[in-house]
Structure formats: structure tokens, C-alpha cells
OpenMM code with the backbone's topology and positions (N, CA, C; nanometers):
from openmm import Vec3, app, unit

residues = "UNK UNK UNK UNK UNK UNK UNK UNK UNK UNK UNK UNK UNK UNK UNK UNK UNK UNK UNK UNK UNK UNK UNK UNK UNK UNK UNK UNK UNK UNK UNK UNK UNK UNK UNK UNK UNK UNK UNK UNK UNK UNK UNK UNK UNK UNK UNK UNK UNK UNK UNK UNK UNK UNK UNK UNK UNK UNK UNK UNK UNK UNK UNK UNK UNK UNK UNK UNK UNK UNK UNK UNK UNK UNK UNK UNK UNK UNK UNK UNK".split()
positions = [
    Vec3(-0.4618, 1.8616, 1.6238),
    Vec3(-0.4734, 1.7179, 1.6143),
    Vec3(-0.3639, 1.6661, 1.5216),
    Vec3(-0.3013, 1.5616, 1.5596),
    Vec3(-0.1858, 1.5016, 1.4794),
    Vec3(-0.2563, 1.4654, 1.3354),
    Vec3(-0.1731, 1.4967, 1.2586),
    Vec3(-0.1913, 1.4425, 1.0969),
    Vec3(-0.0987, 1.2611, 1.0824),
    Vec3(-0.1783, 1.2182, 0.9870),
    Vec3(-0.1738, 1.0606, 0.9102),
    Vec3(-0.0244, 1.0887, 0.8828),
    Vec3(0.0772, 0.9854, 0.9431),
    Vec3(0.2124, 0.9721, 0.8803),
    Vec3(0.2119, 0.9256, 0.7352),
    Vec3(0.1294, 0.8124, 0.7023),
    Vec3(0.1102, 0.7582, 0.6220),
    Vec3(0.0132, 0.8137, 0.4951),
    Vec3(0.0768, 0.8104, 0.3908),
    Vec3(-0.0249, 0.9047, 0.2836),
    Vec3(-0.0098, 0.7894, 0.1747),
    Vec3(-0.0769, 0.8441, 0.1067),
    Vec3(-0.0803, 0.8008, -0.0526),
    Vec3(0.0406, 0.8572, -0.1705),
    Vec3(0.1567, 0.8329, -0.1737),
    Vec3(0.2517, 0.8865, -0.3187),
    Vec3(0.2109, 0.8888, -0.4169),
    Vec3(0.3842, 0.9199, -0.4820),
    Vec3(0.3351, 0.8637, -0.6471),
    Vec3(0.4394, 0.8097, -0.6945),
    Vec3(0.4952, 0.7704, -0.5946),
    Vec3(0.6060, 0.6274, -0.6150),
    Vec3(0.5478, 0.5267, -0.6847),
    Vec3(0.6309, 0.4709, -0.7620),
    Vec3(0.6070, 0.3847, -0.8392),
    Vec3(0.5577, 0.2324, -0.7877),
    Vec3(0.4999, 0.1571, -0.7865),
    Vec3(0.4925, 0.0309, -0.7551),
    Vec3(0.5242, -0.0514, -0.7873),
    Vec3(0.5869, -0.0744, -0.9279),
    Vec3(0.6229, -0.1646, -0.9758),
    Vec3(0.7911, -0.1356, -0.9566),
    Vec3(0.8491, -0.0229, -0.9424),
    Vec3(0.9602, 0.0144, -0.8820),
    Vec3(1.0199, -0.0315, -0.8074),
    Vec3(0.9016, -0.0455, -0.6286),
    Vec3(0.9210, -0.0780, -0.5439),
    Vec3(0.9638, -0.1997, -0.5434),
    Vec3(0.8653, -0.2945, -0.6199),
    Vec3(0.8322, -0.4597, -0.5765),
    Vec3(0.9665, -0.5091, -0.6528),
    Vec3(1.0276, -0.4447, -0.7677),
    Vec3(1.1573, -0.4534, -0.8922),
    Vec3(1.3045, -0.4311, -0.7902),
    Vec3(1.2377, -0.3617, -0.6761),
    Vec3(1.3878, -0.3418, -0.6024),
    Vec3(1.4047, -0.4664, -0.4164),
    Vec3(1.2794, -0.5200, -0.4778),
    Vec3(1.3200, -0.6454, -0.3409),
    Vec3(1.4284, -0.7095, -0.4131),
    Vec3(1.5374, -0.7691, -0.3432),
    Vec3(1.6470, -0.8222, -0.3460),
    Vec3(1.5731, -0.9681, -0.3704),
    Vec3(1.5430, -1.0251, -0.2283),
    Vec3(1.5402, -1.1496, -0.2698),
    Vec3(1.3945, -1.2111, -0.3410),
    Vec3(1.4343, -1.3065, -0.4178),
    Vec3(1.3991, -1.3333, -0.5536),
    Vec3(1.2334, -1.3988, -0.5302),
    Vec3(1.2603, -1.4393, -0.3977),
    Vec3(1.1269, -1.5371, -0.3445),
    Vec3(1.0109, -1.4305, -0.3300),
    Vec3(1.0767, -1.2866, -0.2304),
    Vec3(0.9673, -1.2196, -0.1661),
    Vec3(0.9407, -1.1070, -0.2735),
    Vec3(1.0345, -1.1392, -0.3705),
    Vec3(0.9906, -1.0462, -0.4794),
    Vec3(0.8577, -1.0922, -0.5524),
    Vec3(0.9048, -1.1829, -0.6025),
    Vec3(0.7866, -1.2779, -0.6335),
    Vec3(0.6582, -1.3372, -0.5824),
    Vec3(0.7062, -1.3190, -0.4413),
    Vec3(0.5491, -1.3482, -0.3575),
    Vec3(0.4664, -1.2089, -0.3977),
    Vec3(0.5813, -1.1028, -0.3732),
    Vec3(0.4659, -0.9736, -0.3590),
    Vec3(0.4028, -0.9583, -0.5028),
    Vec3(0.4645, -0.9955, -0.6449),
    Vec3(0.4152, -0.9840, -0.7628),
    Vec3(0.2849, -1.1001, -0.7569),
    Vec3(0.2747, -1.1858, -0.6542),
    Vec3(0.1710, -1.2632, -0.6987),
    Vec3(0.0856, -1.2286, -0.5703),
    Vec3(0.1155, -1.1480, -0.4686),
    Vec3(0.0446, -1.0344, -0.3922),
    Vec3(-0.0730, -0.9530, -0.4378),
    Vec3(0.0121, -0.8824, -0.5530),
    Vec3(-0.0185, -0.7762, -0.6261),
    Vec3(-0.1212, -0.8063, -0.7241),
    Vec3(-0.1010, -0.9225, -0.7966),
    Vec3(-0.2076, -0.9877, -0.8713),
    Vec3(-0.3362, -0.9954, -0.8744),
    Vec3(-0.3021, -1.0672, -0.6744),
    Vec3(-0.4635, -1.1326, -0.6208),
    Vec3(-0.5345, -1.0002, -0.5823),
    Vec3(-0.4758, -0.8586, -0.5453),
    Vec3(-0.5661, -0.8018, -0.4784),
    Vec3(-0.5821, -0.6993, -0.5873),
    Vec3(-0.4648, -0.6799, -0.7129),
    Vec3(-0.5965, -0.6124, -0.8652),
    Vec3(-0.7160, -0.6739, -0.8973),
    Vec3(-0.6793, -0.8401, -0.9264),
    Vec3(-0.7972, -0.8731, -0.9611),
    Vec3(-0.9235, -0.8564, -0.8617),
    Vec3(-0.8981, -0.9360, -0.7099),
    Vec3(-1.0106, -0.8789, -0.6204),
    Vec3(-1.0905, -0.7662, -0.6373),
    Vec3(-0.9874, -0.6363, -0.5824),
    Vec3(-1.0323, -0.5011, -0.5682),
    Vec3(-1.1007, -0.4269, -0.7200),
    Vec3(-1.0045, -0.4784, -0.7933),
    Vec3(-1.0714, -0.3685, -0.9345),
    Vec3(-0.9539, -0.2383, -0.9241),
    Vec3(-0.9103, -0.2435, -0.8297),
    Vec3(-0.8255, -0.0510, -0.8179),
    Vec3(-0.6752, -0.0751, -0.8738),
    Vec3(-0.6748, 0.0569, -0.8934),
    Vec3(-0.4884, 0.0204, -0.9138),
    Vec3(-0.4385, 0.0381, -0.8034),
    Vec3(-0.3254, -0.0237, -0.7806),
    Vec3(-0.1812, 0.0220, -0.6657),
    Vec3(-0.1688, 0.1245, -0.6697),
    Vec3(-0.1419, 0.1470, -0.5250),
    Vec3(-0.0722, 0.3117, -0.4694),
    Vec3(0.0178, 0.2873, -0.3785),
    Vec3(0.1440, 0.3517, -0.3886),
    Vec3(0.2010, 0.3033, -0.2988),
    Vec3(0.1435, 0.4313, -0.1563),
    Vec3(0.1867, 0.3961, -0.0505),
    Vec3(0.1365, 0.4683, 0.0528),
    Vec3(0.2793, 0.4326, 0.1833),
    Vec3(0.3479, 0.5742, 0.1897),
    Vec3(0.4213, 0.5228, 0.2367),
    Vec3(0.5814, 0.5020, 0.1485),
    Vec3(0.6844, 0.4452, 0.2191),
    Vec3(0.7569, 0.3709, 0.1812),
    Vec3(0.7306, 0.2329, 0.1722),
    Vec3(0.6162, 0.1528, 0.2255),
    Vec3(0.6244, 0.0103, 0.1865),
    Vec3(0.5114, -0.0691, 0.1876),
    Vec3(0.3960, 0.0615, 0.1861),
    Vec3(0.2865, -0.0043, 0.2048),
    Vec3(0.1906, -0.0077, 0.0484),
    Vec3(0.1131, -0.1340, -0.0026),
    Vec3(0.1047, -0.1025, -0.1559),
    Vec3(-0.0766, -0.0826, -0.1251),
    Vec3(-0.1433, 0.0258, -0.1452),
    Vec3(-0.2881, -0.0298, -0.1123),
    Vec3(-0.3500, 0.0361, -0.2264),
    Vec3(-0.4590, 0.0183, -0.2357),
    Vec3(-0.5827, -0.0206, -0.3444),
    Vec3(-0.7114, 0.0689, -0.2647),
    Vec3(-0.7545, 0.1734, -0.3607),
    Vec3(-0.8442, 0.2731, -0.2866),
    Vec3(-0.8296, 0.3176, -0.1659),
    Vec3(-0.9166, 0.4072, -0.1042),
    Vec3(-0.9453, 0.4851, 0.0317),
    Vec3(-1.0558, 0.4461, 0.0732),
    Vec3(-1.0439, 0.4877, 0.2128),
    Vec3(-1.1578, 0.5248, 0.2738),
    Vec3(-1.1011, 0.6273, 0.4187),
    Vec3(-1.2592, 0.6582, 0.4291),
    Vec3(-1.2120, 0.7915, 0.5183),
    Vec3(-1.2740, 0.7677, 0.6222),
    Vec3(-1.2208, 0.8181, 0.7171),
    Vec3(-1.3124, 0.7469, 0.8632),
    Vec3(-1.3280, 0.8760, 0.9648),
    Vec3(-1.3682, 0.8717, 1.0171),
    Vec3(-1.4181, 0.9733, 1.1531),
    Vec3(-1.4251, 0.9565, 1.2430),
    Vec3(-1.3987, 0.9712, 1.3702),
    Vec3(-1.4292, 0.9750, 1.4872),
    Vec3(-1.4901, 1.0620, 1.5545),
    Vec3(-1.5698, 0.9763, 1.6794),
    Vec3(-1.6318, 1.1419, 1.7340),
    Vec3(-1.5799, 1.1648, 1.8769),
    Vec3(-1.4590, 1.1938, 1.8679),
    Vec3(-1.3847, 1.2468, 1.8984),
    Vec3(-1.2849, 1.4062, 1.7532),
    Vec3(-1.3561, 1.3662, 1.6864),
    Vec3(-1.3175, 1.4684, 1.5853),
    Vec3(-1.2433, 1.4520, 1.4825),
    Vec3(-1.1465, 1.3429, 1.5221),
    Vec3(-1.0197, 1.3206, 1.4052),
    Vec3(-1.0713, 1.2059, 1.3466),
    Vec3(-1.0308, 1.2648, 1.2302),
    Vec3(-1.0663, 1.1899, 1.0795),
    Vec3(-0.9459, 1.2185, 0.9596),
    Vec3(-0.9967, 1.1002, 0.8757),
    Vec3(-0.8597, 1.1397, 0.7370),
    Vec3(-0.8929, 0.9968, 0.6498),
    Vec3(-0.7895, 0.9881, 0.5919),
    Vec3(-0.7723, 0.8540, 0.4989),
    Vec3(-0.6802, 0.7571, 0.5278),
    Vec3(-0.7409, 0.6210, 0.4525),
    Vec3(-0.6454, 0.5292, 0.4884),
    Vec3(-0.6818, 0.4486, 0.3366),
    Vec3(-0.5650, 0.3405, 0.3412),
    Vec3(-0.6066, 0.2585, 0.2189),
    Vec3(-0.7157, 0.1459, 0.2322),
    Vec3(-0.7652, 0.1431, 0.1699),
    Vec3(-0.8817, 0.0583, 0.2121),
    Vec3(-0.7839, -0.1871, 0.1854),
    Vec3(-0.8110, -0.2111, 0.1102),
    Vec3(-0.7285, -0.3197, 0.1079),
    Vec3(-0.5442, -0.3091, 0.1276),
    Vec3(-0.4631, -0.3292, 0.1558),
    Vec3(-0.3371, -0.3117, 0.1457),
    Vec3(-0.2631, -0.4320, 0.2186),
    Vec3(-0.1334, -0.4435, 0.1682),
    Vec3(-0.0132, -0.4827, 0.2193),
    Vec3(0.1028, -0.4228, 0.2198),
    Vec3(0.1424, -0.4739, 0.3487),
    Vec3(0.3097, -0.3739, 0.3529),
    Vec3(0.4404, -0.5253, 0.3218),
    Vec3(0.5247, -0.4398, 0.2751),
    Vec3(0.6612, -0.5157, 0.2072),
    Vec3(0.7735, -0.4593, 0.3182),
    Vec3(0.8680, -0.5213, 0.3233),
    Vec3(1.0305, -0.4648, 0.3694),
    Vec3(1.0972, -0.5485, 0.2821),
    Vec3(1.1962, -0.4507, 0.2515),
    Vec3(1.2400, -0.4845, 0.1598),
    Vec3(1.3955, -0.5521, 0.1762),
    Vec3(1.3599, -0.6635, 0.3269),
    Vec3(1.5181, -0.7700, 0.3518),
    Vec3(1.4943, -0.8411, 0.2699),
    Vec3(1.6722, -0.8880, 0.2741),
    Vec3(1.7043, -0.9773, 0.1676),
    Vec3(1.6492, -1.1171, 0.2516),
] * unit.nanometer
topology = app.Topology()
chain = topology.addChain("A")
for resn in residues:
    res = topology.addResidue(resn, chain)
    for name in ("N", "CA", "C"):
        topology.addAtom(name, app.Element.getBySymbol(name[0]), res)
């Protein structure tokens, strides 16, 4: 059974969001980042190259395949 492309790192997050170029979507994602600490309670993970999410959850199918995913998240690209 295929494995999750997408995992959990230990890339930095504040790294990530420090290396958007432009100044607007940098700033949206810092006030991104804000709303869904305070919401969630969790810290950032990055997951991925661009995805920032906040806890797991694990899911199953019965069909057999199961694994993790982030439970709240957003993804960034990082155009100018």
C-alpha cells in the first residue's frame, strides 16, 4: 500500500513564513499563524515543504490503509 507523501518535519516554521518574499503574504500567513495557535492550543509543524498544521489525526479505512494527517492546517507557496 502506498505511504503518506506528506509527513510531519522539523523544519522550522517560523523559517518558513521569514522566507516569503512578498511582504503582504508574509504577513497574512503571520496573522494565519496567530488565529489557528490561539484556536487550536497546538504548536506549528511544518508538514511538508509548505504545509503549516497543528496536531494529528489518524484515520482508517476499511479498505485497510490508514496513517496521519494534520488535523487543522494551511498550505503557503512561497511566490512573490
Amino acid at each position: 500500500m502506498a505511504e503518506n507523501k506528506t509527513k510531519p518535519t522539523s523544519a522550522s516554521v517560523d523559517d518558513f513564513i521569514a522566507g516569503i518574499e512578498n511582504p503582504r503574504r508574509r504577513a497574512d500567513a503571520l496573522t494565519a499563524l496567530k488565529i489557528y495557535k490561539e484556536v487550536t492550543g497546538l504548536p506549528p509543524v511544518m508538514w511538508g515543504p509548505a504545509i503549516i498544521g497543528f496536531g494529528t489525526l489518524h484515520y482508517a479505512y476499511e479498505t485497510g490503509r490508514e496513517g496521519i494527517c494534520q488535523r487543522p492546517a494551511f498550505r503557503l507557496a512561497k511566490r512573490t
